[in-house]
N, C-alpha and C positions, 0 to 999 in steps of 0.2 A: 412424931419425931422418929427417924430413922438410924436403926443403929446395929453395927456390923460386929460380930463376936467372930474373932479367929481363937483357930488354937492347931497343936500339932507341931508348931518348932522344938526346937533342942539342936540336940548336939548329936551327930554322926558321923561313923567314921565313913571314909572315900568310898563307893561302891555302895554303899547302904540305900536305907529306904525309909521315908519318913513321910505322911499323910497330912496334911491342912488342909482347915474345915473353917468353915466361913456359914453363919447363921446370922440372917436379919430379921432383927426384931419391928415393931412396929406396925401402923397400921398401912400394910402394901398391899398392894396385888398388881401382879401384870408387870412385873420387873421384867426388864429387858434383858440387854448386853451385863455379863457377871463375867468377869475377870481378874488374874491376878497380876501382880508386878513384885517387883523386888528392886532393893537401892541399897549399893554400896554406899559408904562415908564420903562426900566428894562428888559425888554422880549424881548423874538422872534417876531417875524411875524409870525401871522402863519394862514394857509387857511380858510377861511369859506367858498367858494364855489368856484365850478369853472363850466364850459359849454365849451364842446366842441361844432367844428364845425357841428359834426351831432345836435346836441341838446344835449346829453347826460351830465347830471348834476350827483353832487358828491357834497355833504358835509361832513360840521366836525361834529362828532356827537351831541355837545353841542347845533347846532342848524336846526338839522334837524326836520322838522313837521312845526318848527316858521317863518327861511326865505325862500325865494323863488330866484333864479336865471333864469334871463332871458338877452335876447339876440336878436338882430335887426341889421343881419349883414349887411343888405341897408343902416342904420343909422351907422356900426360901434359902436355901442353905446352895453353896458350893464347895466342893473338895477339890484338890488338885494332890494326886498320890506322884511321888517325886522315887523314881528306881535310878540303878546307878549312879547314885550322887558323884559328885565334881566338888572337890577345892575350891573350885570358880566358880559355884553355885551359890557358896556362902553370903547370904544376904539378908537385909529385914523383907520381907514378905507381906504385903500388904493385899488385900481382895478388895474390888470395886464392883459396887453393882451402877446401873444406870435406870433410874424411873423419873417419868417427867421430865424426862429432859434435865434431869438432877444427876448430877454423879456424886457417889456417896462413897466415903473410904471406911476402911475396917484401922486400928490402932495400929498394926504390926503385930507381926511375930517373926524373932530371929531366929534362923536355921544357919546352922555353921557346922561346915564339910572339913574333918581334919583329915590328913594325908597320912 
């Protein structure tokens, strides 16, 4: 069974900096595509980054230059470290890995940017 530990939301103010960590447990190996999303009340989900297995990263453009995606496939684990946060950033936070042709989600974790 496969299963996805975030952690790192809270609460920060505008311009800050806050770090999410994403750990799958389980018995895996050879996970692919690991990526993050986040979803307003009302909205999509929709990607802020993702890393493949070679390394190659891809973001949304809203936060390209500010977060960073990284990845530790000994640990299974991914971070996405988030610098000058946005009011508009404020969102639940979810990490998705892809194995098997399975996409697996992590619970969320809320991150909320006050002005």
């Amino acid at each position: 069974q496969v299963q996805l530990v975030e952690s790192g939301g809270g609460l920060v103010q505008a311009g800050g900096s806050l770090r999410l960590s994403c750990a799958a447990s389980g018995s895996i190996a050879g996970i692919n595509t690991m990526s993050w999303y986040r979803q307003v009340p009302g909205k999509q989900r929709d990607l802020v980054a993702l890393i493949t297995t070679f390394g190659t990263t891809n973001y949304a453009d809203s936060v390209k230059g500010r977060f960073t995606i990284s990845r530790d496939n000994a640990k299974k684990s991914i971070a996405l470290q988030m610098n000058s946060l946005k009011p508009e950033d404020t969102a639940v936070y979810y990490c998705r890995i892809e194995w098997k042709n399975m996409g697996y989600w992590g619970q969320g974790t809320q991150v909320t940017v006050s002005s």
